[in-house]
TIGUPA-343535 format. One record per residue (C-alpha): y, x, z; residue number from 1. Coordinates in pm, 1 decimal. Each point is the difference from the previous one (the first is absolute). Example, Ala and Ser with C-alpha at 12.3 -4.5 7.8 and 13.67 -1.06 7.14 Angstrom:
<selo py="-450.0" px="1230.0" pz="780.0" resi="1"/>
<selo py="344.0" px="137.0" pz="-66.0" resi="2"/>
This chain:
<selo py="12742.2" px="-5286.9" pz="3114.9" resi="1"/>
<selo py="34.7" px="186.6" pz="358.6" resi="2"/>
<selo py="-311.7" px="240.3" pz="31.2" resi="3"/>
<selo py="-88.5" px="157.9" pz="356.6" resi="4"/>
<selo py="-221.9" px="287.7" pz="6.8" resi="5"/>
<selo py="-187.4" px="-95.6" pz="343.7" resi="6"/>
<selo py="-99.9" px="-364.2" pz="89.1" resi="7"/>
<selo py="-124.4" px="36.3" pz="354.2" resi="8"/>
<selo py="-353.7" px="-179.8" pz="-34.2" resi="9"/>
<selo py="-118.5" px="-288.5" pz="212.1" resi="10"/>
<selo py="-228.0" px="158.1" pz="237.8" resi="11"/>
<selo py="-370.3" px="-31.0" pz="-117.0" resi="12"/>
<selo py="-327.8" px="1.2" pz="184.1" resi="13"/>
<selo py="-36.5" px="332.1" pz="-233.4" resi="14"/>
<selo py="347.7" px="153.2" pz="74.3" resi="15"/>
<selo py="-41.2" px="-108.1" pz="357.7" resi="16"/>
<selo py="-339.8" px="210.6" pz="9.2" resi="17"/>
<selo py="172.1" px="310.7" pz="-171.2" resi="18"/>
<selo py="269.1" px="-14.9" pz="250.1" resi="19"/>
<selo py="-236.8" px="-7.9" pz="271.9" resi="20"/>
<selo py="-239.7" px="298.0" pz="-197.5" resi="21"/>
<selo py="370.4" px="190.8" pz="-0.5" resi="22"/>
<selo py="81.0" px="3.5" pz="361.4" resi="23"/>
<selo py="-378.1" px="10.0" pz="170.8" resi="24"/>
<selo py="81.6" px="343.6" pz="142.2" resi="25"/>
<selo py="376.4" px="-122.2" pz="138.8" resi="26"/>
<selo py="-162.7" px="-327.2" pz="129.8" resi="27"/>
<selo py="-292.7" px="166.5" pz="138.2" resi="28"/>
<selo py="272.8" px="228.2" pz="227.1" resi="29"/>
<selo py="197.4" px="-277.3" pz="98.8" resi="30"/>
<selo py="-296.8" px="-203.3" pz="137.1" resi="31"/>
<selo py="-146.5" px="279.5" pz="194.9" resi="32"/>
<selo py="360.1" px="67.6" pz="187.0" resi="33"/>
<selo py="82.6" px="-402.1" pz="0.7" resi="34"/>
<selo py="-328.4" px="-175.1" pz="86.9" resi="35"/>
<selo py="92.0" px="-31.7" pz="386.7" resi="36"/>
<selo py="345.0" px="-98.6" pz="-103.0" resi="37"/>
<selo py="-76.1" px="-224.4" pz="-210.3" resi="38"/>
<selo py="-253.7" px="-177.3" pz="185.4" resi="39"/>
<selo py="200.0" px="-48.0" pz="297.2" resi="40"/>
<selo py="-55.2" px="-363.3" pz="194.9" resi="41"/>
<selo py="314.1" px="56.6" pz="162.6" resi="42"/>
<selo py="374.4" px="27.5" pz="-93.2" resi="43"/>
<selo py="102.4" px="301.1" pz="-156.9" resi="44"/>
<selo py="196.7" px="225.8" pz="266.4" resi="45"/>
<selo py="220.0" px="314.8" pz="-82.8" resi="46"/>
<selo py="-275.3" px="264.5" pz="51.8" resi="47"/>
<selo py="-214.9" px="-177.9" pz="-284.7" resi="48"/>
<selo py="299.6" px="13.8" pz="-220.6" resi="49"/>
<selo py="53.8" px="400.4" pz="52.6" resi="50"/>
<selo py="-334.4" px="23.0" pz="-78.7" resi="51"/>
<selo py="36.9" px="-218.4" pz="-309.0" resi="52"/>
<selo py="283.5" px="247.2" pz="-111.8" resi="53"/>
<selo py="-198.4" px="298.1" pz="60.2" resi="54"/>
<selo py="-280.7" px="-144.3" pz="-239.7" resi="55"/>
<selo py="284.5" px="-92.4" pz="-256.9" resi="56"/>
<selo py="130.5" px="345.1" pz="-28.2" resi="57"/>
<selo py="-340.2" px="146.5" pz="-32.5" resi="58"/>
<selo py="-74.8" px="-175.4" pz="-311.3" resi="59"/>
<selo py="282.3" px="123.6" pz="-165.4" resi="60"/>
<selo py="278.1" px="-285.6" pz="54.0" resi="61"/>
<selo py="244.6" px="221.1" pz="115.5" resi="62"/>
<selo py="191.9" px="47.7" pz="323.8" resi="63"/>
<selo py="315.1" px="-189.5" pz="-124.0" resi="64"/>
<selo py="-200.5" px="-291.5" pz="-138.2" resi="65"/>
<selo py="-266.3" px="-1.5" pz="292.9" resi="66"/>
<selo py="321.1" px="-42.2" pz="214.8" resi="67"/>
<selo py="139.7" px="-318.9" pz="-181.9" resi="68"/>
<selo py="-341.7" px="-167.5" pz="-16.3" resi="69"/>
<selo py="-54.1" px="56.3" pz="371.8" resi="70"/>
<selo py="381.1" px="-100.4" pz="76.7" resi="71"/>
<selo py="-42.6" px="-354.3" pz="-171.7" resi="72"/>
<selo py="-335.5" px="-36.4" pz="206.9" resi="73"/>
<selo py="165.2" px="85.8" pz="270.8" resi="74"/>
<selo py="281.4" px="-225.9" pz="-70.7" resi="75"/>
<selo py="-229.1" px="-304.0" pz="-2.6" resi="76"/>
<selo py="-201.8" px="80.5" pz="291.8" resi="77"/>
<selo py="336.0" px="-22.7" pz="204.4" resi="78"/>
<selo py="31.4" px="-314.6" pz="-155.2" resi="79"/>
<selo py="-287.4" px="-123.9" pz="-11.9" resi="80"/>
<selo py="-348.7" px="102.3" pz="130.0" resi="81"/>
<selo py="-204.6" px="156.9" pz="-266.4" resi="82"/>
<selo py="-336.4" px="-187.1" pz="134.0" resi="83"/>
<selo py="-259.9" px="263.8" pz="-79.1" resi="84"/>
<selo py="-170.2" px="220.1" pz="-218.5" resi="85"/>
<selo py="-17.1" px="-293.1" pz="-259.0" resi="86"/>
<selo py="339.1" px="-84.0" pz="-48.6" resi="87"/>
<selo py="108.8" px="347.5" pz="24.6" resi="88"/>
<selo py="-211.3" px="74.2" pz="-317.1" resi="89"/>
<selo py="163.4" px="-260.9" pz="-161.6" resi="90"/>
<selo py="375.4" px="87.4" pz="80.3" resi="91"/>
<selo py="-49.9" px="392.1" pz="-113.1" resi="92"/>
<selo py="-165.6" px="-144.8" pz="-339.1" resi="93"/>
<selo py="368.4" px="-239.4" pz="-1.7" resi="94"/>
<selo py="182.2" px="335.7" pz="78.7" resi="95"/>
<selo py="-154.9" px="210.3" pz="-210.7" resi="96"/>
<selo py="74.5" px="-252.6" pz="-317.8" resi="97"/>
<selo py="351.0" px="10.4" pz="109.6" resi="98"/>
<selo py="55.5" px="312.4" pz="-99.9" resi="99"/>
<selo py="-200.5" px="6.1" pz="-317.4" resi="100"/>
<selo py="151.2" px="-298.2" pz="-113.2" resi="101"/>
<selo py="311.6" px="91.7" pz="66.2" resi="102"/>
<selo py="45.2" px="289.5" pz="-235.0" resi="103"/>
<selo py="176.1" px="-109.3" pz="-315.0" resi="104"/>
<selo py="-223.4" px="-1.6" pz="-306.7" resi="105"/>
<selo py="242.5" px="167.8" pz="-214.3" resi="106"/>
<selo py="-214.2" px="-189.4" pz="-307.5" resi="107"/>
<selo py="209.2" px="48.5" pz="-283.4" resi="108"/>
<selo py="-22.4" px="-282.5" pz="-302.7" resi="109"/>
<selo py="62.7" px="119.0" pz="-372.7" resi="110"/>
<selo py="-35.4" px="-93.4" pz="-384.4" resi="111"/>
<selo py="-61.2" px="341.8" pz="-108.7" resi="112"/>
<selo py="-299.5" px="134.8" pz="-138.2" resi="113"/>
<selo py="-153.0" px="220.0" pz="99.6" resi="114"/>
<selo py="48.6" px="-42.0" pz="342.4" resi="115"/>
<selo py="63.9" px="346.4" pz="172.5" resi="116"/>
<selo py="-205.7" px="111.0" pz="320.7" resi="117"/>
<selo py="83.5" px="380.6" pz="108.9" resi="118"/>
<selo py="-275.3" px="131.0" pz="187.9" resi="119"/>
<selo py="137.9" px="283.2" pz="261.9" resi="120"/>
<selo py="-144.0" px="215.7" pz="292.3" resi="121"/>
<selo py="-77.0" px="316.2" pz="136.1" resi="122"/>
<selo py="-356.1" px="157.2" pz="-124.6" resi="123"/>
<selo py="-298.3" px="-80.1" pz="164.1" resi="124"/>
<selo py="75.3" px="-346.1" pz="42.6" resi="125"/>
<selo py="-208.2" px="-130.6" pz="-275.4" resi="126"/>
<selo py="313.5" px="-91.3" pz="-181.7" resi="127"/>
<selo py="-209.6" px="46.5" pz="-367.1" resi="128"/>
<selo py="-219.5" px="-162.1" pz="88.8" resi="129"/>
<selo py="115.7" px="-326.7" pz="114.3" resi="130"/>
<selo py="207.9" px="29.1" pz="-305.8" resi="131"/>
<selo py="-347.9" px="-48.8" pz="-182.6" resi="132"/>
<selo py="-141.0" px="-265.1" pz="234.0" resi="133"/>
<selo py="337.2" px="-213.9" pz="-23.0" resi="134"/>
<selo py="-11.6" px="24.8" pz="-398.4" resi="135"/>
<selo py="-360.6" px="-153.7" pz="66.9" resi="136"/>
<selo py="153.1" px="-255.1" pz="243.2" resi="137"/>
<selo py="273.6" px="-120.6" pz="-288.1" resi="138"/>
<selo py="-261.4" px="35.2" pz="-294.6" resi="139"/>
<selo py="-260.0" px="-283.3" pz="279.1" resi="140"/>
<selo py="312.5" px="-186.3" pz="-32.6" resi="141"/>
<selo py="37.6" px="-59.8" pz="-433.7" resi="142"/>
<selo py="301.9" px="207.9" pz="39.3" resi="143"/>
<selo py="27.2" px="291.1" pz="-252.1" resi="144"/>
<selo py="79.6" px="358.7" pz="141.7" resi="145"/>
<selo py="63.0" px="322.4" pz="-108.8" resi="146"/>
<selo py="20.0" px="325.1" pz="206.3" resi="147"/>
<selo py="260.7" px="276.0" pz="13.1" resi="148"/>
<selo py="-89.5" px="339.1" pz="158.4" resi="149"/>
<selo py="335.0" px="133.8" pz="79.2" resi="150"/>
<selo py="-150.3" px="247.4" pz="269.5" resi="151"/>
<selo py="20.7" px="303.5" pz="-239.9" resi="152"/>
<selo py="-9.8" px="290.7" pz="318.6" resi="153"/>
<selo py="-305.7" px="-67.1" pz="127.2" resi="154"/>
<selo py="-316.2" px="192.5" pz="-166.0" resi="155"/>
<selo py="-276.7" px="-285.1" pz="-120.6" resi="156"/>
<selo py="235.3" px="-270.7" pz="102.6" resi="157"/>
<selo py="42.8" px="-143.9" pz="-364.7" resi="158"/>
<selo py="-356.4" px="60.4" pz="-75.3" resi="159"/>
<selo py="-107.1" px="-202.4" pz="327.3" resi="160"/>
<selo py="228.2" px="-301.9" pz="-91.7" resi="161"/>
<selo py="-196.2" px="22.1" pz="-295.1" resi="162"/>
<selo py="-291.6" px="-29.4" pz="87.7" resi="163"/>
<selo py="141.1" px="-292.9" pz="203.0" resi="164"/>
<selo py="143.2" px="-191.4" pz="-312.8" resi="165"/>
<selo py="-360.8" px="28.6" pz="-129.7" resi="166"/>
<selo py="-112.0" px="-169.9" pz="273.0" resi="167"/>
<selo py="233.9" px="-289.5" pz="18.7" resi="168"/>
<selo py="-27.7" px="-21.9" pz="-363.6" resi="169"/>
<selo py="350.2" px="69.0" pz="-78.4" resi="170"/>
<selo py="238.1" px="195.4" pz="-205.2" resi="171"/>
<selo py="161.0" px="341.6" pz="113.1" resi="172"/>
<selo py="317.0" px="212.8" pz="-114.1" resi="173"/>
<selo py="44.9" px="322.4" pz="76.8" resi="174"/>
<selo py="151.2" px="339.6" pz="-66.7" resi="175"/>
<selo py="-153.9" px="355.4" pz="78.6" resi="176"/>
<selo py="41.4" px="100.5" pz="363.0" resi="177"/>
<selo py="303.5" px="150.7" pz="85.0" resi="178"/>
<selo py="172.6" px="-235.4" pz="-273.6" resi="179"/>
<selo py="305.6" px="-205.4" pz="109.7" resi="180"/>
<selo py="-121.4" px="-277.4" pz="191.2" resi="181"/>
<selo py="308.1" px="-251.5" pz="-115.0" resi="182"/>
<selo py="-87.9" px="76.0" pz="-348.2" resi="183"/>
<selo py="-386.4" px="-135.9" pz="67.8" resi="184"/>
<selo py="198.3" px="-293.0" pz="148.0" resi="185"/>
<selo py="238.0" px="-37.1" pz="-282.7" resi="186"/>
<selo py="-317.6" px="3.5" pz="-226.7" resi="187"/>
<selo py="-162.0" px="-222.3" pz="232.9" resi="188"/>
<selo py="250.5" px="-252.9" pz="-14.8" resi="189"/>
<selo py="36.3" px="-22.3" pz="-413.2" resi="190"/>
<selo py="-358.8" px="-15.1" pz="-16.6" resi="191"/>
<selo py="20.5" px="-312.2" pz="218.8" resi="192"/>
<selo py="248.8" px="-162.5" pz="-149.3" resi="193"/>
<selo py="-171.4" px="33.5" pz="-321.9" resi="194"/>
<selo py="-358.0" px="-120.6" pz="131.2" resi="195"/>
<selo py="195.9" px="-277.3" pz="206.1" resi="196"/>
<selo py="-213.9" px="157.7" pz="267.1" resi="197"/>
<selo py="24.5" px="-226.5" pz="343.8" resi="198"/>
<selo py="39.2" px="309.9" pz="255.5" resi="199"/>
<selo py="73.0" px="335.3" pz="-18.9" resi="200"/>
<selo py="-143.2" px="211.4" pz="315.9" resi="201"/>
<selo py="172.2" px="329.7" pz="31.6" resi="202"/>
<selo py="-216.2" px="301.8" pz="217.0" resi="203"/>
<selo py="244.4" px="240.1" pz="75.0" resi="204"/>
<selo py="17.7" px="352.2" pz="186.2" resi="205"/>
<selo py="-37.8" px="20.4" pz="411.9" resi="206"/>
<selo py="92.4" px="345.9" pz="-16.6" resi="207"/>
<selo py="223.9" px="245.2" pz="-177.9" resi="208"/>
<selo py="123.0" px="363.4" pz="95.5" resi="209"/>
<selo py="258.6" px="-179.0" pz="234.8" resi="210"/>
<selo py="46.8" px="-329.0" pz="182.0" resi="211"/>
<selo py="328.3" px="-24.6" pz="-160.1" resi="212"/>
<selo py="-165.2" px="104.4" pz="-324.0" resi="213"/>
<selo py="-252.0" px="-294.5" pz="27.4" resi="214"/>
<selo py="308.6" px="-289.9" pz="133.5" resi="215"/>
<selo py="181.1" px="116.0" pz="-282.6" resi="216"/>
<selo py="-274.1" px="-28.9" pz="-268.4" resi="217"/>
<selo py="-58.7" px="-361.8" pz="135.1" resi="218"/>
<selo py="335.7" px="-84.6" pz="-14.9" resi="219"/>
<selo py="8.0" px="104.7" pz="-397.7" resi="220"/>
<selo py="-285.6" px="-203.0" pz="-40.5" resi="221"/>
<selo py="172.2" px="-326.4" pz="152.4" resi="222"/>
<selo py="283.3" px="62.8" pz="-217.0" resi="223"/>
<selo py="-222.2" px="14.5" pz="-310.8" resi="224"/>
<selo py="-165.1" px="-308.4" pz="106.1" resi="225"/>
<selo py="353.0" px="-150.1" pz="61.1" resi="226"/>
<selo py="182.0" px="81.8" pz="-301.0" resi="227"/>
<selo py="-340.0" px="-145.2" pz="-223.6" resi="228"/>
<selo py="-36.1" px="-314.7" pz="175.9" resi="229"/>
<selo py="261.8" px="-200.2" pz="220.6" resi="230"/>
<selo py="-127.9" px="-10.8" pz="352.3" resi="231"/>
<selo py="-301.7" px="211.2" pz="-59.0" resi="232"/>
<selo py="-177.7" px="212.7" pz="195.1" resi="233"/>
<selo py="-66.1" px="-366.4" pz="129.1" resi="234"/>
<selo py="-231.6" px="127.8" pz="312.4" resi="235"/>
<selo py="-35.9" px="352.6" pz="115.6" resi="236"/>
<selo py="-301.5" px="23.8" pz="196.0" resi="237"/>
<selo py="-66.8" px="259.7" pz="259.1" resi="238"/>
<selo py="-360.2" px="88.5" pz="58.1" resi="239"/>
<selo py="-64.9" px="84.3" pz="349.3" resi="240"/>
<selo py="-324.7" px="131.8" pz="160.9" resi="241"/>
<selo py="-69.3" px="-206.7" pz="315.5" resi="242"/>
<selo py="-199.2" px="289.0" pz="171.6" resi="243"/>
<selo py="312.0" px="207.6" pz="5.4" resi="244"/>
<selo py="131.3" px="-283.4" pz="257.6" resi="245"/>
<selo py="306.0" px="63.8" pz="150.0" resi="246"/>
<selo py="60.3" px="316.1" pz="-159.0" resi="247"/>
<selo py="43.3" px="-151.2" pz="-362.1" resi="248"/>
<selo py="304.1" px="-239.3" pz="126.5" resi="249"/>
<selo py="225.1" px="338.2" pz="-47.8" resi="250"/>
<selo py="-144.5" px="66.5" pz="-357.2" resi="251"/>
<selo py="64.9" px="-400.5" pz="-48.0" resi="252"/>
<selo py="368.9" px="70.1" pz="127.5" resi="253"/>
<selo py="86.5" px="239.4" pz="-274.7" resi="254"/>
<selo py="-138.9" px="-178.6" pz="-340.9" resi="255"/>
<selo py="128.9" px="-324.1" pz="172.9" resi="256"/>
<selo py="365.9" px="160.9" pz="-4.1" resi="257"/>
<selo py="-59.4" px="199.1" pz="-323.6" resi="258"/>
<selo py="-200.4" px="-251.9" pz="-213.8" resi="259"/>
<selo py="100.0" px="-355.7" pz="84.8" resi="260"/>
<selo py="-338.7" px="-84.9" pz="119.4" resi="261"/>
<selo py="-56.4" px="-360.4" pz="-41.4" resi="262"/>
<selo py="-343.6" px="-9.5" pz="133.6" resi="263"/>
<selo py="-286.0" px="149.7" pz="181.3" resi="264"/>
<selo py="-371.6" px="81.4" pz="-129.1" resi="265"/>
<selo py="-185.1" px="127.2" pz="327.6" resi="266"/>
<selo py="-332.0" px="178.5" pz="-113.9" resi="267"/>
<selo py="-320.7" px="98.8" pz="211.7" resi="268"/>
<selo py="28.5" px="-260.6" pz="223.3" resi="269"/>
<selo py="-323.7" px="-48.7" pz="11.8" resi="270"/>
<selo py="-30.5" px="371.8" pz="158.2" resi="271"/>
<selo py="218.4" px="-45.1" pz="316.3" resi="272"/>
<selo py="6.4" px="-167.3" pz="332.1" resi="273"/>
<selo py="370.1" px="16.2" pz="-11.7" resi="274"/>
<selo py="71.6" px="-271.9" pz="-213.6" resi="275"/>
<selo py="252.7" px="-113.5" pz="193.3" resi="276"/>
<selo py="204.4" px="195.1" pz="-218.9" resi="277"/>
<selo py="47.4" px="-308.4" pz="-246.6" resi="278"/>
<selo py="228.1" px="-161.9" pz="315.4" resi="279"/>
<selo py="206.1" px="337.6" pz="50.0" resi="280"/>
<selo py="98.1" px="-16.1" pz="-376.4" resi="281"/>
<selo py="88.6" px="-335.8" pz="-20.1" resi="282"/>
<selo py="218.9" px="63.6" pz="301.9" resi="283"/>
<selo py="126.5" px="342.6" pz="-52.4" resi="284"/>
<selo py="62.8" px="25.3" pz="-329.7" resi="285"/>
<selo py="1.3" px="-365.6" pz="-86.2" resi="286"/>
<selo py="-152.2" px="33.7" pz="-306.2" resi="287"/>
<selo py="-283.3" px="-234.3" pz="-84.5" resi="288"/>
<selo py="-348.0" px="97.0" pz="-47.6" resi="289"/>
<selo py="-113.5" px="-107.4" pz="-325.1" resi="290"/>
<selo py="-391.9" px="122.9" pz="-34.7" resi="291"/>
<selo py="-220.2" px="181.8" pz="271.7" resi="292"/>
<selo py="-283.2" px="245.6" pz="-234.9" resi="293"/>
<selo py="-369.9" px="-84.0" pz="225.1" resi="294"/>
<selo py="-192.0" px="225.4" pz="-212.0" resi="295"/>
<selo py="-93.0" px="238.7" pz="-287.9" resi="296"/>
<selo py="-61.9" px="-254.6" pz="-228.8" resi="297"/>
<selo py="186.1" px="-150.7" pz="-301.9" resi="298"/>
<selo py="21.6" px="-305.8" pz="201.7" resi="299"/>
<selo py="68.1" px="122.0" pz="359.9" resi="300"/>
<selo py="388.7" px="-76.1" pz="-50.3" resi="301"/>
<selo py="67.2" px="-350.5" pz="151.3" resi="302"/>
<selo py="351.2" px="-165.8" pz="2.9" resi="303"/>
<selo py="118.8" px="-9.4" pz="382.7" resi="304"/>
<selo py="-1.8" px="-368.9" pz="154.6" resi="305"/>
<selo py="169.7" px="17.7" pz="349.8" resi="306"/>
<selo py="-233.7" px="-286.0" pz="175.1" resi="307"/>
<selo py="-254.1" px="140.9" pz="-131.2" resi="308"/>
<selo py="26.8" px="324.7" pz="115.7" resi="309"/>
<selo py="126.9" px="-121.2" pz="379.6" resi="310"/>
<selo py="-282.0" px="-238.4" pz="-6.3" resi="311"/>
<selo py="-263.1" px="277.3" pz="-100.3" resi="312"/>
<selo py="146.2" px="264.1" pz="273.1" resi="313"/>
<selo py="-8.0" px="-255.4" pz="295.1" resi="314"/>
<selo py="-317.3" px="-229.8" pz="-83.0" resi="315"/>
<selo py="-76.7" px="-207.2" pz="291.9" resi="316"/>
């Protein structure tokens, strides 16, 4: 039987409140710039769409993708009279959508156990600690896990994903810091073949003495993964912090080239008001987003529904 990692959830009155919990600070920026727009009683003109675009690119969409939104508005408003504030709520959520859905999903199906999810990112970005909350997100879900800390650099980093596997209630291999992370991984991997443990979730370094130091460790550690298990690392999530905005995209560029990144996990998004973020990924990097973290909490870690999260950032 064909086993995906990530089912993307029917949106739930719960998840649809989380969503909305996770972008209150975004939503709350967009309605002070786009109340007058967007209660217009007249057709939308050109000067309300340059203002539209200013508001887009101040919550973190991007120039680039603030342009092609605005461009297909524009588009239909040659075509077509958008009729007012209304309708032009409704064709941004339709635009918006576009480009979320439009990003492949890059969902990879497999037989193997245990399923293989490499866990990369610069430090700082809470990459550890996700790693804990999404072992807590599999365990919710009757699947077994075990943990892997393959970031051997950084001081207290094995001991914190520790403490993390005690929380979730899981299992944890290691080796002392400054071990060989592809021999954790190689460890890793026996051990869950041998427990016929459902996924293995892989924390490894955001920073070595180089950046070519750190691409090249990553890249041993796919090809451990690879030569264990056909097809594995089967995702390679990047953990991005959404407060960094704009500026992470470039840090996203790099593990993107170096690691095969299959997804995105976008953390603190709770703590911005530039979660527009979530549209520049999806259209800059096309990668999808997979989970958005809301919180410090075991639970904050919520699997990332596209309506949901368009309906929760323009309510009305």
């Amino acid at each position: 039987m064909l086993l995906s990692l990530f089912n993307t959830p029917e949106p739930t009155p719960g998840l649809m409140d989380r969503m909305k919990q996770a972008v209150a600070r975004t939503r709350t920026g967009l309605q002070e710039r786009m109340d007058d727009l967007l209660s217009l009683a007249r057709p939308v003109d050109e000067t309300a769409l340059e203002e539209l675009e200013a508001t887009l690119i101040a919550s973190d969409i991007g120039v680039a993708t603030s342009q092609e939104i605005i461009g297909q508005l524009r588009q239909r408003a040659s075509r077509q009279q958008i009729r007012d504030g209304s309708e032009l709520r409704h064709l941004l959520k339709e635009e918006i959508l576009r480009i979320l859905d439009s990003v492949p999903s890059q969902q990879r199906t497999t037989t193997a156990k245990p399923q293989v999810i490499l866990m990369v990112g610069v430090n700082g970005t809470g990459k550890t600690t996700t790693t804990g909350k999404l072992a807590a997100y599999f365990r919710a879900q009757e699947k077994s896990v075990l943990l892997c800390a393959a970031d051997t650099f950084r001081a207290a980093a094995i001991e914190q994903l520790e403490v993390w596997s005690r929380r979730a209630g899981v299992e944890m291999i290691r080796t002392r810091q400054g071990g060989d992370p592809s021999a954790a991984l190689y460890d890793a991997l026996q051990a869950g073949q041998t427990r016929d443990i459902d996924v293995l979730i892989v924390d490894t370094a955001g920073r070595l003495h180089t950046k070519n130091n750190l691409m090249a460790e990553l890249d041993k550690i796919r090809r451990t993964a690879q030569r264990f298990s056909a097809g594995a690392p089967h995702e390679t999530l990047l953990v991005m912090d959404a407060t960094t905005g704009q500026n992470g995209l470039q840090q996203a560029r790099l593990f993107t080239e170096a690691a095969a990144v299959s997804g995105i996990v976008l953390t603190k998004l709770d703590g911005t008001a530039k979660g527009g973020i979530v549209i520049a990924i999806a259209r800059e990097l096309q990668l999808p987003v997979r989970f958005v973290g809301i919180g410090e909490q075991m639970g904050d870690l919520i699997p990332f529904d596209s309506n949901a999260f368009v309906d929760s950032l323009l309510e009305g």
